[in-house]
N, C-alpha and C positions, 0 to 999 in steps of 0.2 A: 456917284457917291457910294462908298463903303458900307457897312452896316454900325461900326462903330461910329458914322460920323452922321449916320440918321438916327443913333440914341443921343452924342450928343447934342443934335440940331433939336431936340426936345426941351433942352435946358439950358440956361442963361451962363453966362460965362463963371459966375460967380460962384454957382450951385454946384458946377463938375470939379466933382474931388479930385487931387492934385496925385491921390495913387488910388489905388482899389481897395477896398472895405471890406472884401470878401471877392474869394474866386470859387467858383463850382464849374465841375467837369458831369457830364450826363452818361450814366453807360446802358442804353436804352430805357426802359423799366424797371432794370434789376439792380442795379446800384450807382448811388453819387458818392464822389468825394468833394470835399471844401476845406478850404484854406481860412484863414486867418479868424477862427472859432475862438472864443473867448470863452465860451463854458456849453455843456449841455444842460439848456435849466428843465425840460422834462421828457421825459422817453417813454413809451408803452409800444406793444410791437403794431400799432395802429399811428402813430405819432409821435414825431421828436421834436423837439421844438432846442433851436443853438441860439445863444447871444452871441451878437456880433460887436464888433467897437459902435456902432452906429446900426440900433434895432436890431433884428433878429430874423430867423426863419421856422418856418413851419413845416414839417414834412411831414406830408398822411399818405397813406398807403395800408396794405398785408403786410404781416409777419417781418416787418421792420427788425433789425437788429444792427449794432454797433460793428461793424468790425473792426476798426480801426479806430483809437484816438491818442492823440500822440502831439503834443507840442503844438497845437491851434490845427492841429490836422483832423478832421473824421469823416471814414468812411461808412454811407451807410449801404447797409443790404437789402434785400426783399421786394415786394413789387410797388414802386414808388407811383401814386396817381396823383400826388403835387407836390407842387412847393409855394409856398407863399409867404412873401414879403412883410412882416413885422414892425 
């Protein structure tokens, strides 16, 4: 079995969204990008916090910065120590 088919072997037929709510890409520590962003509700260069269609995310880290946001798109910069589910 796959990796995708042990997340959704987690959850009931019912519960697995029919697309994805959001996509994030990892570029080791020093920057993510995400897909389908519906706003950044708060920024400091310790923390951003994005709404998504369905909750939100949290990213704390160093010296955080924007580079990118552009049409549900943002990339962030700086040394990223999480992210967590909203």
């Amino acid at each position: 079995m796959g990796f995708i088919e042990d997340i959704k072997g987690c959850f009931s037929p019912d519960e697995i969204p029919k697309e994805p709510c959001f996509r994030a890409v990892l570029f080791g520590d020093g920057a993510a990008y995400f897909e389908n962003v519906c706003s950044i509700a708060h920024y400091t260069p310790e923390e951003v916090s994005l709404c998504l269609k369905r909750g939100g995310l949290v990213i704390s880290g160093c010296g955080l910065y924007i580079k990118k946001y552009c049409a549900g798109d943002v990339v962030i910069c700086g040394k990223i120590r999480s992210i967590e589910r909203i």
